[in-house]
C-alpha positions in Angstrom: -21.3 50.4 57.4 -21.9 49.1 53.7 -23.9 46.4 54.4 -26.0 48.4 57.1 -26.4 51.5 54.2 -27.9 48.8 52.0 -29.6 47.1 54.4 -31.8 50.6 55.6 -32.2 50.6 51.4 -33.5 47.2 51.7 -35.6 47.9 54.6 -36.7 51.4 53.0 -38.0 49.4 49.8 -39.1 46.4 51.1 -41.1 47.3 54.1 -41.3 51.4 54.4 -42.2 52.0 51.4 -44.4 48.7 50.2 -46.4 50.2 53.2 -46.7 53.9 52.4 -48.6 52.5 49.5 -50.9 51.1 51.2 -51.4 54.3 53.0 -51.6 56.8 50.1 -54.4 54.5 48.5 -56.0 54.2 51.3 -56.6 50.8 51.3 -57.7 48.2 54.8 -54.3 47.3 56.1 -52.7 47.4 59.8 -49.0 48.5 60.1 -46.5 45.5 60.4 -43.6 46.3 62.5 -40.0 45.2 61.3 -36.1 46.1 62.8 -35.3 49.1 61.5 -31.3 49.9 61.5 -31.4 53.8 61.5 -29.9 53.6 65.2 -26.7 51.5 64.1 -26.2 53.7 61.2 -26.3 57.0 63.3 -24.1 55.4 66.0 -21.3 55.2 62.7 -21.7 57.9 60.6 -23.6 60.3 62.8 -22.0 63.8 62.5 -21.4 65.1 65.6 -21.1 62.4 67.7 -20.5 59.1 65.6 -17.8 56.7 65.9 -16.4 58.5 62.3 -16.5 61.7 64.2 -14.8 60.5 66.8 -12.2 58.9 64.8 -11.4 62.3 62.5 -11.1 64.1 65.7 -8.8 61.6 67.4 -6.6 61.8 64.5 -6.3 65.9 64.6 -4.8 64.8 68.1 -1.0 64.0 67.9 -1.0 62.6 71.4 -4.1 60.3 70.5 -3.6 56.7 70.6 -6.0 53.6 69.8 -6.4 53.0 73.8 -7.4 57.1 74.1 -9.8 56.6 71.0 -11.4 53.3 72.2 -12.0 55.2 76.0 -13.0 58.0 74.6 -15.8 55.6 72.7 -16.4 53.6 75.8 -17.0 56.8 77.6 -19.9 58.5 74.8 -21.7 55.3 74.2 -21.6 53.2 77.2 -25.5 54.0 77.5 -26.1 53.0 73.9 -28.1 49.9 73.1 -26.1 49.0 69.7 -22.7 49.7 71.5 -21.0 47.2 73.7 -17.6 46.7 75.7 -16.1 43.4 75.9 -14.9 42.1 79.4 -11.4 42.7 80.0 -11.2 44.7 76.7 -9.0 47.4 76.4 -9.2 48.2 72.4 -11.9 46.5 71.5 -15.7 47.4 70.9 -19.1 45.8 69.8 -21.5 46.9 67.6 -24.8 45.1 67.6 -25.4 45.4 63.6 -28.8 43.7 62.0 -26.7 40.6 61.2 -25.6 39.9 64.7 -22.8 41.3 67.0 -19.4 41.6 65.5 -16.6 42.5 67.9 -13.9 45.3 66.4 -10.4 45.9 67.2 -9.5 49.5 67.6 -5.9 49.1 67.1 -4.3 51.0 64.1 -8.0 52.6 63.4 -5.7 56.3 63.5 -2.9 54.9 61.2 -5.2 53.4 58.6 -7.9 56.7 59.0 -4.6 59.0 58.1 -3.4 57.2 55.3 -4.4 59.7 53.2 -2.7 61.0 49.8 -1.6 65.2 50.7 -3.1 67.2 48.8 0.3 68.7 47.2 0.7 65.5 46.3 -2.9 65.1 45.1 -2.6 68.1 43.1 0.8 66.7 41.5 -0.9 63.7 40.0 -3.6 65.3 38.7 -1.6 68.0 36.4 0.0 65.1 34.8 0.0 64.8 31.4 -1.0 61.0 31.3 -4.6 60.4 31.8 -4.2 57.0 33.9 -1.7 58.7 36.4 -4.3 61.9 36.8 -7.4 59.7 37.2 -5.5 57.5 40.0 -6.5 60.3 42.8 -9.6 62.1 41.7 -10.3 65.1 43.8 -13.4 65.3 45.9 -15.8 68.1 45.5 -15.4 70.0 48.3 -11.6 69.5 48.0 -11.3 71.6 45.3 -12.5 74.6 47.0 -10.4 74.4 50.6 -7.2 72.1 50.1 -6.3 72.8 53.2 -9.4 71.1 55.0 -8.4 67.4 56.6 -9.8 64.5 54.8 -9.5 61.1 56.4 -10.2 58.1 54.9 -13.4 57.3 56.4 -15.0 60.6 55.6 -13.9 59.7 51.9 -14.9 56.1 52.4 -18.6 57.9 53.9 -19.1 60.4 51.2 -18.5 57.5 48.3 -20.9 55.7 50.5 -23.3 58.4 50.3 -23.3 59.0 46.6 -23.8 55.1 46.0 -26.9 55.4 47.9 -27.8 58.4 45.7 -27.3 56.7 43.1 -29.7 53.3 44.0 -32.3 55.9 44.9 -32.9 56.5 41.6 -32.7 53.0 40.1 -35.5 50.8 40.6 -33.5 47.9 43.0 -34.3 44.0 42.3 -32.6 42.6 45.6 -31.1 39.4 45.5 -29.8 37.6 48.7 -26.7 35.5 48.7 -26.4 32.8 51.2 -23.9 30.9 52.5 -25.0 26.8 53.2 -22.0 26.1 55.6 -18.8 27.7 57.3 -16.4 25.1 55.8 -17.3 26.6 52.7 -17.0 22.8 50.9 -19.7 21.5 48.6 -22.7 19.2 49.6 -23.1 20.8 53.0 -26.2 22.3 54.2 -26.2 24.1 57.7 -29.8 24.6 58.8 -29.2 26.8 61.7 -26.8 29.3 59.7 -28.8 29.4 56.5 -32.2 30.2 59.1 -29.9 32.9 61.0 -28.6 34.8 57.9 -32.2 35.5 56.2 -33.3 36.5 59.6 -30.5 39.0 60.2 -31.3 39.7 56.0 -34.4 40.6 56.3 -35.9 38.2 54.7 -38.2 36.3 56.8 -39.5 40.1 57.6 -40.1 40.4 54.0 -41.8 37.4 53.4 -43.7 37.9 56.5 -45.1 41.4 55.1 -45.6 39.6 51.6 -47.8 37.0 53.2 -49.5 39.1 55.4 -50.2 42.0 52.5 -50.1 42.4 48.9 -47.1 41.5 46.9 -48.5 42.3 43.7 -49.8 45.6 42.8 -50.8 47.4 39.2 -52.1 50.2 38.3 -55.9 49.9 36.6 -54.4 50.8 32.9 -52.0 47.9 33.3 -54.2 45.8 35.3 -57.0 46.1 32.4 -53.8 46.0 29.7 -53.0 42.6 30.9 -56.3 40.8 32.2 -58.6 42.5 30.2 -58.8 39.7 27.6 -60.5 37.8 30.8 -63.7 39.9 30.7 -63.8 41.8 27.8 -67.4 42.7 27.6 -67.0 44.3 31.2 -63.7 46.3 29.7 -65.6 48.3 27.6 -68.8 49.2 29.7 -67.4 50.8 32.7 -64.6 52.5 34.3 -61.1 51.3 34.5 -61.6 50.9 38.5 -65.1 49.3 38.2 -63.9 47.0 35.7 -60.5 46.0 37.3 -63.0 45.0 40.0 -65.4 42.9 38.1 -62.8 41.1 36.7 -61.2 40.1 39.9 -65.0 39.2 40.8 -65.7 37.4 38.0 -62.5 35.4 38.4 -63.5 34.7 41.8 -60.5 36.3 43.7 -60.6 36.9 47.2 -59.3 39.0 49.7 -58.0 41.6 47.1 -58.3 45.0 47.5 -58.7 48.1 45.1 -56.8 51.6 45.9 -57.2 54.7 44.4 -55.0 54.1 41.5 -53.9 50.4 41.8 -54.9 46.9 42.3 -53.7 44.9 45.4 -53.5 41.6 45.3 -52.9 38.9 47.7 -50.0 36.2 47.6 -50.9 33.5 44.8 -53.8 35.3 43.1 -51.0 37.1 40.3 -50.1 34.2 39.4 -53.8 32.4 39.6 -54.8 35.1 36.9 -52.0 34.7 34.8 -52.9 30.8 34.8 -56.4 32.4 33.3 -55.2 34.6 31.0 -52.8 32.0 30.0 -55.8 29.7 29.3 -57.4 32.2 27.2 -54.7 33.4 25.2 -53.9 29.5 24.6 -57.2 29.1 23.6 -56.7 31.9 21.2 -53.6 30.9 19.9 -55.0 27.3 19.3 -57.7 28.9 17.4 -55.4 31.3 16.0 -53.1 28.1 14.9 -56.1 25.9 13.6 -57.3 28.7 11.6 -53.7 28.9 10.2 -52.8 25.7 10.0 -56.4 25.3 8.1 -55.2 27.9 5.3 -51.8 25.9 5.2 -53.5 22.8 4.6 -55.7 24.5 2.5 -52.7 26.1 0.7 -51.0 22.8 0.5 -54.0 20.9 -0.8 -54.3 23.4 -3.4 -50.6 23.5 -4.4 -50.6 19.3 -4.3 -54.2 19.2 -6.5 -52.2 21.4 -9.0 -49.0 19.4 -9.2 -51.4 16.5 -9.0 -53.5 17.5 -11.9 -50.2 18.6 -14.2 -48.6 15.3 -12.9 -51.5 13.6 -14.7 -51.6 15.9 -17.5 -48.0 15.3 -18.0 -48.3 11.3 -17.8 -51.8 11.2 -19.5 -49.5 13.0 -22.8 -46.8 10.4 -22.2 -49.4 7.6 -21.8 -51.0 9.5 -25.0 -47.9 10.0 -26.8 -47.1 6.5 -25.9 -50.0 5.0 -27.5 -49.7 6.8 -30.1 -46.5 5.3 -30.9 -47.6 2.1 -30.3 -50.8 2.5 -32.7 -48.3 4.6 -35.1 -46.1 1.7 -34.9 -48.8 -0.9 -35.7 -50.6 0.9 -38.3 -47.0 0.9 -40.0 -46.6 -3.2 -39.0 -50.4 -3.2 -40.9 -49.4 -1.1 -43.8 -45.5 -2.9 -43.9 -47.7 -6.5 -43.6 -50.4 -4.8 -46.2 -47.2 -4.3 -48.6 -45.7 -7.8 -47.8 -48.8 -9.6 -48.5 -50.1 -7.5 -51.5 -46.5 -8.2 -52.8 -46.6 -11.9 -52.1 -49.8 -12.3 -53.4 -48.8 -9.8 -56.3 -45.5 -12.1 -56.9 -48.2 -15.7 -56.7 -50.5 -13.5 -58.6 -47.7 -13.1 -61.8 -46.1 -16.8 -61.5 -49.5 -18.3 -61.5 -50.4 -15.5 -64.4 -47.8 -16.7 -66.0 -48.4 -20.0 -65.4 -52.1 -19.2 -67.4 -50.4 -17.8 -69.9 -48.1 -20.2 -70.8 -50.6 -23.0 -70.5 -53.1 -20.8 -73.0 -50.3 -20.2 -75.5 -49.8 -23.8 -75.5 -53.3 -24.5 -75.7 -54.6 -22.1 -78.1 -51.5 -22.7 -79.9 -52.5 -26.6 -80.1 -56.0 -25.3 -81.2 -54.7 -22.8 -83.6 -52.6 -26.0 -84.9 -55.8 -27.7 -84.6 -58.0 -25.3 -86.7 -55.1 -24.7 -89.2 -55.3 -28.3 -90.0 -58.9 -28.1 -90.2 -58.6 -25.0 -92.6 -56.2 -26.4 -94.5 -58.3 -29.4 -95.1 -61.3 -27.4 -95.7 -59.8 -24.3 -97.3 -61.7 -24.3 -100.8 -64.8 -24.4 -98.9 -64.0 -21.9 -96.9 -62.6 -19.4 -99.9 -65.9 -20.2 -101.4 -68.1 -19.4 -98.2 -65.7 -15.9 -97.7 -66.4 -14.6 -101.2 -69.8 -15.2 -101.0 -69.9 -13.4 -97.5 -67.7 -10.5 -99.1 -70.5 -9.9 -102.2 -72.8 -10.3 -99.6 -71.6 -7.4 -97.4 -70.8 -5.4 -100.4 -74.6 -5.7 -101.7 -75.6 -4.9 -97.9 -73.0 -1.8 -97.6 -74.4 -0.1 -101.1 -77.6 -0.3 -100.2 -77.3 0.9 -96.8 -75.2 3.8 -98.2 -77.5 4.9 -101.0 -80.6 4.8 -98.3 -78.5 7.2 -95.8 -77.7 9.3 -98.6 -81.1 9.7 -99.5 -82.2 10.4 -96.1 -79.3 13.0 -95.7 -80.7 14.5 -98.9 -84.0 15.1 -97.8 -83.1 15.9 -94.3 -81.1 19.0 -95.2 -83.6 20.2 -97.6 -85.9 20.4 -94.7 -83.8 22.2 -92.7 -82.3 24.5 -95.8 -86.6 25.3 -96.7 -87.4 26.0 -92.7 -84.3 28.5 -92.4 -85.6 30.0 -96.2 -88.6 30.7 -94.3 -86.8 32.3 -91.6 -84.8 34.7 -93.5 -88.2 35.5 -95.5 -89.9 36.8 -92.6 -86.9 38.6 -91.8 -86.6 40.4 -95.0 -90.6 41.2 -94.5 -89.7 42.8 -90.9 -87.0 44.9 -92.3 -88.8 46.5 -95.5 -91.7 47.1 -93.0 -89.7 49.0 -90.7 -87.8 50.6 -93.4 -91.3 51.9 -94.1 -92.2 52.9 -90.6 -88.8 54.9 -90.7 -89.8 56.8 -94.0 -92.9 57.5 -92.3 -91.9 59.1 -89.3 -89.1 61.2 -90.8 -92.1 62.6 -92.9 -94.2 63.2 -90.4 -91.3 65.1 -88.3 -90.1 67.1 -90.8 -93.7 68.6 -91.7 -94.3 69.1 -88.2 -90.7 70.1 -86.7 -88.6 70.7 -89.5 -85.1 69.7 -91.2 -83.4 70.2 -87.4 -85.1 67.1 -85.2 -84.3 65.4 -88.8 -80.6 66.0 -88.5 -80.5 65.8 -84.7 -82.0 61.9 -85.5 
């Protein structure tokens, strides 16, 4: 009964609803018939009248038994196209699901539907003061309201059923099919026929069916445009979403597509045909996007290694300078140090060999002074003679010359003594003249202003 309840969900999204779609957006598309399951799934749970029916109300009997409960079934659904009797069966009953037949044994069906926990008992476990023991036997809803109403283990097992289904309903399913290669269940086996039979009885071959023969991918315009717009932007931006949705398809060159009221339908392939597109473009993009970048890195780095390079050289051009300059510093102090050696060398050959003259011209003027005294000695009266003579000589010249400047001393100074005379003269004329002029103007001031401008001067 599980697997049919998800299988009608399976069919409901897959195929029921995939082509309502269609219909509401009122697009060019003919109906594709599938199996539906709805028949099976009333045969079971159908209330009156389904096997669980059947089964609560054979076990209200007492006298019931599994060979009463499988007649009873033989007798209600012998006209039934999903329900089946085995040959020779007495218990035993077939229900053609959507997987296949599978054959059921009715036998302990009553035992295992009553194995129920009593209510009293129910009620006991729940007042207990440990949370795991009152949470082992939740109460159903509608048990808490009539505890005397019977509750059998498949209408529990139906209405947990039930509220799972409620509960997909409002999920958005992704379905994922599980099969199994071989019936050995061992590795490394692959069994063609059985893997073919379970995704027929799955569904799947139906599904891909109405995939191929419709359209898998849909989107609305605002998403359609939000993703493939970057294909045709210039089209984006002068018409409406619907227009544009379709000249991008037509500009793409798509085929076979079709627009709704409100969504894009595509066929199988073309999705993933744009996406290649956009792909293209947005890798175009983000190669332009990265050259640009990788150009300012570069950039970035060029500039960063020209400024290490330039203080690099900086710094080395300052040790290379400061380098040479040691080794100029260092040679100009070899130069001077050499300067110093030599001029001391030579200084040191300058004084030997200066003393070496010296010595030499001691001795020789020394021999000529030996010489000459010798000479003088021999000559000396001649030469007493020739000195006096010079001496009276120079003392004749000496009082001559003195009386001369004496006299020209003389009459020098009296020239200068008669030219300042004259000065003072004129001098003493200037001030008896103004001493005049003075006289003269007090005169005049007094007989014309009186003895007060006199004092005042």
């Amino acid at each position: 009964m599980t697997n049919e309840k998800l299988q009608q969900h399976f069919n409901q999204h897959v195929f029921k609803m995939e082509q309502e779609e269609y219909t509401r957006d009122e697009i060019d598309w003919s109906y594709v018939e599938f199996v539906d399951n709805q028949d099976v799934l009333d045969l079971i749970e159908k209330k009156p009248g389904g096997i669980i029916a059947l089964l609560d109300e054979a076990c209200m009997f007492p006298k019931s038994t599994h060979e009463t409960f499988a007649q009873k079934m033989y007798q209600t659904y012998k006209s039934h196209k999903r329900f089946s009797k085995p040959k020779l069966a007495r218990t035993a009953f077939t229900i053609n699901h959507y997987a296949g037949d599978v054959t059921y044994q009715a036998d302990y069906f009553l035992d295992k539907n009553k194995d129920y926990v009593v209510a009293e008992h129910q009620a006991l476990l729940n007042s207990s003061r440990c949370s795991f023991v009152a949470n082992l036997f939740p109460p159903l809803p509608e048990e808490s309201s009539k505890q005397s109403k019977f509750s059998s283990i498949g209408t529990r097992f139906k209405q947990q059923l039930q509220a799972l289904m409620e509960t997909l309903s409002t999920t958005e399913p992704h379905y994922i099919r599980c099969v199994k290669p071989n019936t050995v269940l061992k590795p490394g086996i692959f069994e063609n026929d059985n893997v073919l039979n379970q995704l027929r009885c799955g569904g799947v071959l139906e599904a891909i069916r109405i995939s191929c023969a419709g359209y898998p991918t849909k989107r609305t315009f605002d998403e359609f445009i939000d993703r493939f717009g970057v294909l045709a932007p210039e089209l984006v931006d002068s018409s409406d979403e619907k227009t544009a949705c379709a000249a991008i398809c037509d500009k793409m060159g798509l085929k076979g597509y079709q627009i709704g009221k409100t969504k894009v339908f595509l066929r199988a392939g073309q999705m993933a045909e744009l996406d290649a597109r956009r792909a293209e473009v947005l890798a175009n993009a983000v190669r332009l996007i990265q050259r640009r970048i990788r150009t300012h890195l570069m950039r970035k780095e060029f500039v960063s290694l020209k400024k290490a390079s330039i203080q690099t050289q900086k710094f080395w051009r300052a040790r290379l300078a400061r380098k040479l300059f040691e080794h100029m510093r260092r040679v100009a102090a070899a130069i001077t140090i050499q300067k110093h050696t030599r001029t001391h060398s030579a200084w040191k050959a300058y004084l030997q060999i200066y003393r070496s003259s010296i010595t030499i011209q001691t001795g020789l003027r020394a021999m000529a002074a030996r010489k000459e005294h010798r000479f003088r000695r021999e000559t000396k009266a001649t030469i007493i003679i020739q000195t006096r003579w010079r001496q009276h000589k120079a003392y004749v010249a000496y009082k001559l010359q003195k009386r001369a400047s004496l006299i020209l001393q003389c009459s020098w100074r009296g020239r200068v003594a008669r030219k300042e005379l004259r000065k003072l003269k004129m001098k003493q004329e200037i001030m008896v003249h103004l001493k005049k002029q003075k006289t003269s103007w007090k005169r005049e001031l007094r007989n014309s202003h009186g003895d007060w401008m006199l004092r005042s001067i």
